[in-house]
Structure formats: structure tokens, C-alpha cells
C-alpha positions as CSV (number, residue, x, y, z in Angstrom):
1,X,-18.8,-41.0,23.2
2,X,-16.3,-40.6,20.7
3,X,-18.2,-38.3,18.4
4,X,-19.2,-35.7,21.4
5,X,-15.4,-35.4,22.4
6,X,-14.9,-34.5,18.2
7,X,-17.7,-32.1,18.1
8,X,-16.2,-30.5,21.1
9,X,-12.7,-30.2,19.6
10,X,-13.2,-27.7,17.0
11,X,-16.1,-25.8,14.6
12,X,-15.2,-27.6,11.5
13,X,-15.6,-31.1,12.9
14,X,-19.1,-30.3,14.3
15,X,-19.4,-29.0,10.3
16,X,-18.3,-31.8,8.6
17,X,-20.7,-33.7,10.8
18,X,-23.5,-32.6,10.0
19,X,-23.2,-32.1,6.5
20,X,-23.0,-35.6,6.3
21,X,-25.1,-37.1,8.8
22,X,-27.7,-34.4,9.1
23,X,-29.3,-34.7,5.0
24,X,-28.3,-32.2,2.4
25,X,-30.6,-29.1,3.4
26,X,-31.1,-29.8,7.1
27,X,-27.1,-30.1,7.4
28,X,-26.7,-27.0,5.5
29,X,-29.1,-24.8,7.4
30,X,-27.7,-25.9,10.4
31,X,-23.7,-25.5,9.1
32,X,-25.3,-21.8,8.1
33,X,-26.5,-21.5,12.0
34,X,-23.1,-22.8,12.9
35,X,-21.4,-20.5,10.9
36,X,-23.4,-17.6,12.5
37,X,-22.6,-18.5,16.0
38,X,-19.2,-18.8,15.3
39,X,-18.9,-15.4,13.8
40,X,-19.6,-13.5,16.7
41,X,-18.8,-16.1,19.1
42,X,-14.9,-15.1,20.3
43,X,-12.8,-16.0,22.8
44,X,-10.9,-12.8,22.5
45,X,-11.5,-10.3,25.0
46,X,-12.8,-7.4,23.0
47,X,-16.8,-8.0,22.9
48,X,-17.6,-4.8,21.1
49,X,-18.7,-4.0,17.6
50,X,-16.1,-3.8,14.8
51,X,-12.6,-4.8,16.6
52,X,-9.5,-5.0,15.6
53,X,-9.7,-9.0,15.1
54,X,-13.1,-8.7,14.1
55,X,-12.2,-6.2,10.9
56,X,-8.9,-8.1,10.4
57,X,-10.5,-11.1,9.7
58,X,-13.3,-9.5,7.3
59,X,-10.4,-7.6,5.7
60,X,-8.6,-11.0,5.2
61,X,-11.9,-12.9,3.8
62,X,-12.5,-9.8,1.4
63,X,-9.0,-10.6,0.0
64,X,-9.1,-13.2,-0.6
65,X,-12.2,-13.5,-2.2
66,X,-11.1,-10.6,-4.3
67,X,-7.8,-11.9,-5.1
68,X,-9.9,-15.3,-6.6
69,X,-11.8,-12.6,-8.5
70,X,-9.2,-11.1,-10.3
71,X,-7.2,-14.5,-11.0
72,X,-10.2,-16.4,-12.2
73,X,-11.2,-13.2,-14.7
74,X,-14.8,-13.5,-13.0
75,X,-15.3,-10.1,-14.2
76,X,-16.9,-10.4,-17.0
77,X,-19.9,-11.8,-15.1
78,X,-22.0,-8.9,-13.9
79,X,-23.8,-10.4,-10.9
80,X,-20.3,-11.4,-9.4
81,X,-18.8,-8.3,-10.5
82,X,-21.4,-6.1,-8.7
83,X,-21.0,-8.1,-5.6
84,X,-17.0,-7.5,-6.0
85,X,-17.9,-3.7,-5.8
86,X,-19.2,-4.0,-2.7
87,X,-16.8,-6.3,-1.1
88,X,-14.4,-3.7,-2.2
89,X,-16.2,-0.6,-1.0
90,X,-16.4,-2.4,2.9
91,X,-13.2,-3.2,3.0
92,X,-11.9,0.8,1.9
93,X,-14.7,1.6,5.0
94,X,-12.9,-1.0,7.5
95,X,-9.7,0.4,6.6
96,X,-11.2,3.9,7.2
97,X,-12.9,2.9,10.4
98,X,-9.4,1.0,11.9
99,X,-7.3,4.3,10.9
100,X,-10.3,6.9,12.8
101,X,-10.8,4.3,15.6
102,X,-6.8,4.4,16.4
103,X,-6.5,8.3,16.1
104,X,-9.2,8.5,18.1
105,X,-8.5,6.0,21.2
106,X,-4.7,6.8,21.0
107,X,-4.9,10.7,20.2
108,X,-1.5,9.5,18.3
109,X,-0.9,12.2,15.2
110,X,2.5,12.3,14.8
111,X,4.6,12.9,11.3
112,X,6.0,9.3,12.4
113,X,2.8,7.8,12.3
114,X,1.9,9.2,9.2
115,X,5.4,8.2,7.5
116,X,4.6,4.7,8.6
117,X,1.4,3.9,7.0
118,X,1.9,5.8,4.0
119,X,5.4,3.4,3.8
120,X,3.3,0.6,4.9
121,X,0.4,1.4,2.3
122,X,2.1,2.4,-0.9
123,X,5.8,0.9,-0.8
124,X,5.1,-2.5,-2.5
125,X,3.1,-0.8,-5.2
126,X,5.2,1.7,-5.9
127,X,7.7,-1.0,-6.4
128,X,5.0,-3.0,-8.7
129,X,4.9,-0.1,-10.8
130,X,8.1,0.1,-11.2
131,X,8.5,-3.4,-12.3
132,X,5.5,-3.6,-14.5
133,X,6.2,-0.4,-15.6
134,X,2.4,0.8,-14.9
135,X,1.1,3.9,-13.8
136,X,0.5,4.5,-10.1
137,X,-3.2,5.1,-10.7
138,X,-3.6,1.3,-12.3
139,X,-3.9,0.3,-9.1
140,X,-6.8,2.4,-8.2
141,X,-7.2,1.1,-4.6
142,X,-4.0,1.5,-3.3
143,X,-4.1,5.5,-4.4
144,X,-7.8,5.1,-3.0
145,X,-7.1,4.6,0.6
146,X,-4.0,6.6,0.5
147,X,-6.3,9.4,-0.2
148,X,-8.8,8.2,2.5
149,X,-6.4,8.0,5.3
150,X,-5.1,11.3,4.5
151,X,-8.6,13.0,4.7
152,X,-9.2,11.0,8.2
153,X,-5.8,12.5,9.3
154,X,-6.4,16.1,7.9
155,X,-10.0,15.9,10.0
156,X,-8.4,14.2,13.4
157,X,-5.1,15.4,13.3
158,X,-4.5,18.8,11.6
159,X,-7.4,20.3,14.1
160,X,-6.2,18.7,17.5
161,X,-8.9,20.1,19.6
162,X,-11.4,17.6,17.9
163,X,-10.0,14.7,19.5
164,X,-7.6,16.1,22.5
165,X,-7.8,13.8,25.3
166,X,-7.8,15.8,28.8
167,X,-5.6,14.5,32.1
168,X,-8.4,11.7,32.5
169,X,-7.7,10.4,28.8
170,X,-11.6,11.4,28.0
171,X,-11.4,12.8,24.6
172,X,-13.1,16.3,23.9
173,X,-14.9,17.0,21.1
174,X,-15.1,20.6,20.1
175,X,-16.8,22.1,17.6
């Protein structure tokens, strides 16, 4: 009785549990099945595809993986370096996707909301720079998104009529 009030409590208890009483590879293919479930299992009430605490969390894995990365000088291995590459290049999409999924459900594209994440984005490595006394561009994905959020705006926000909403908050798109 005990143990089904645990594995009720929380996902890593029902882990732990079977990693140890469920063998080496049956406990693991199950933790992997766990894992799965609890990926796209959310008590939030967003149940689409990408959401905001969806990407967040991905963002937040990808960062940290990629912080361990650059600390542990793993570079040097290809295989892991390759696989860094990609981490990297889906988290510059996510970041791309979050900034054309706001523009486009809030139809937001004021100056002030351009000051904020271009403060938000570059301030602390501009400081970095400063400090380190590096070039701006030694921090190539900082400069990277900057760029990237820029072009989203420039498509969204500098040619309104491609994501005006209308009285009913439908957005038009015209071409």
C-alpha cells in the first residue's frame, strides 16, 4: 500500500522504482516510456503544439545541456559536437517561433516592444564584452537571434496588413 501512494506522488519516484526493481533493460525501457508520457502529459491548460511552457522548458534543457558543453570542453569530440549544432539551431528556431507566435496572436508591434527585447537580448552581453574586452560577434548567438528577431519583425510588423486583426480579433492575411 505504501508503494502505490509513492508512485502516485510524483514521476521520479515511479522512476526510481523501476529502475531498481524492474531489471536493468526492462526498467530502462519503461523509465524511457515514462519519460515519453510525461513529456506531453501537462496539467497546464494549453494542449496545443509548441506552447509557451512547452518551448520554455526545451529552451531550458538545451541550456543547459549546452552550457555543460562548453564548460566540459566536449568540443573537441565530433559526434557530440555535431549533436551541439543541432541543439543550437532548435533552440534559435524556438526562439524564432515564440517571437512570430506573439506578434502574430497579439498584433503587438510597437517601438516599446522592440526596445524591450533587443534590451532583454543583448544587454548582458554587451556588458560581457565589455568586461572581457571581446568583440560583439564572439558571441555569435547572441548577434544571431538579434538578427532573427529583427527579420521576424521587419516581415510582421513593418507591413501591418500581414497580420492586422479586424474588430473580431481574426487576423487577415494579405498578400
Amino acid at each position: 500500500m505504501r508503494e502505490a501512494i509513492l508512485l502516485d506522488q510524483q514521476f521520479w519516484i515511479r522512476a526510481i522504482y523501476l529502475l531498481i526493481n524492474g531489471g536493468a533493460a526492462v526498467g530502462i525501457n519503461n523509465l524511457k516510456c515514462i519519460y515519453i508520457y510525461e513529456l506531453f502529459y501537462s496539467c497546464s491548460c494549453q494542449t496545443t503544439v509548441l506552447n509557451r511552457e512547452q518551448t520554455d522548458e526545451w529552451k531550458g534543457w538545451m541550456q543547459l545541456i549546452i552550457l555543460i558543453y562548453h564548460i566540459s570542453g566536449a568540443s573537441t569530440f565530433l559526434p557530440v559536437y555535431m549533436h551541439i549544432r543541432v541543439l543550437v539551431a532548435a533552440y534559435l528556431f524556438q526562439t524564432g517561433y515564440g517571437h512570430f507566435s506573439y506578434f502574430w496572436k497579439s498584433g503587438e508591434y510597437g517601438i516599446a516592444r522592440i526596445c524591450q527585447i533587443l534590451f532583454r537580448l543583448n544587454f548582458l552581453v554587451v556588458v560581457l564584452c565589455l568586461v572581457m574586452n571581446r568583440p560583439y560577434q564572439f558571441y555569435y548567438f547572441v548577434p544571431l537571434v538579434t538578427f532573427w528577431f529583427m527579420v521576424i519583425y521587419g516581415t510582421l510588423g513593418i507591413w501591418p496588413q500581414a497580420g492586422k486583426k479586424d474588430e473580431n480579433g481574426i487576423v487577415l492575411v494579405y498578400v
